[in-house]
N, C-alpha and C positions, 0 to 999 in steps of 0.2 A: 504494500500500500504506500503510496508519494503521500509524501506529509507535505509538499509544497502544495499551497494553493495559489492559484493566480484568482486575482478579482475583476470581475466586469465591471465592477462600480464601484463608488464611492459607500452605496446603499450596503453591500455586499459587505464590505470591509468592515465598518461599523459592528451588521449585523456577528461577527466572529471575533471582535472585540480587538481587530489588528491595533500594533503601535503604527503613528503617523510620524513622519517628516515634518518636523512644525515650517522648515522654511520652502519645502517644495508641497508640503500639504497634502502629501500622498500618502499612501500605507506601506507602511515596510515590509516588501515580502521575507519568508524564509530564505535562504540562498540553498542551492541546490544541491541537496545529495551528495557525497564522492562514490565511488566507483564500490569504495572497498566498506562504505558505512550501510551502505545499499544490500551488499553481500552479508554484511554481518546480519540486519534485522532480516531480512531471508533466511538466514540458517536460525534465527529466533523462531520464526514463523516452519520452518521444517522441524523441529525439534516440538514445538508444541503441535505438529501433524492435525490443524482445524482445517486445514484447505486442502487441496490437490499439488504436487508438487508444480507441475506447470502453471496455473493457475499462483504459485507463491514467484515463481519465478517472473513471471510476465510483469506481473503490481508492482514488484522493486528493478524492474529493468535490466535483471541479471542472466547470466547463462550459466551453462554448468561447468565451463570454464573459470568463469570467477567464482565458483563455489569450491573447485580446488584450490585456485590461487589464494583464498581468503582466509582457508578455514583451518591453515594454524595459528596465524593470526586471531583469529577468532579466539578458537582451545586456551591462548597463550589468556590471552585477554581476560576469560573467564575464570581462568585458574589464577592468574593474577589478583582479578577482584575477588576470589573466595580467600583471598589470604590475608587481605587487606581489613584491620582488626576497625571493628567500627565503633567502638569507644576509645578515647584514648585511655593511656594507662598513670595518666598525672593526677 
């Protein structure tokens, strides 16, 4: 699923609560994806297996080329944050 939304309107914008540009008066979009953040929330989304694997792949724009390329990065990533102590000890 793309978390970018692009707005048709002013109306639109509001309605989702976007932040605005105060000197150009416009909404500030999200900026777009990278290649490999894309890949990661995809193997979120195949590890919790609610969709079709095509279907997961298609929504984040990936193939199953970047699903090699990504997913020790990924491994590393998650094994990292499961180490990572969430009080501190002071």
């Amino acid at each position: 699923m793309r978390i970018l939304v692009k707005y048709s309107s002013v109306e639109r914008a509001l309605q989702y609560n976007c932040p605005w540009n105060m000197i150009t008066r416009t909404p500030v979009l999200a900026p777009e994806l990278s290649r490999k953040h894309r890949t990661w929330i995809a193997l979120y989304d195949l590890e919790a297996a609610l969709l079709p694997r095509q279907e997961i792949l298609q929504r984040n724009e990936v193939t199953e080329e970047d699903l090699q390329l990504f997913e020790e990065s990924w491994q590393w990533m998650r094994t990292r944050r499961s180490l990572t102590p969430l009080v501190s000890s002071n």
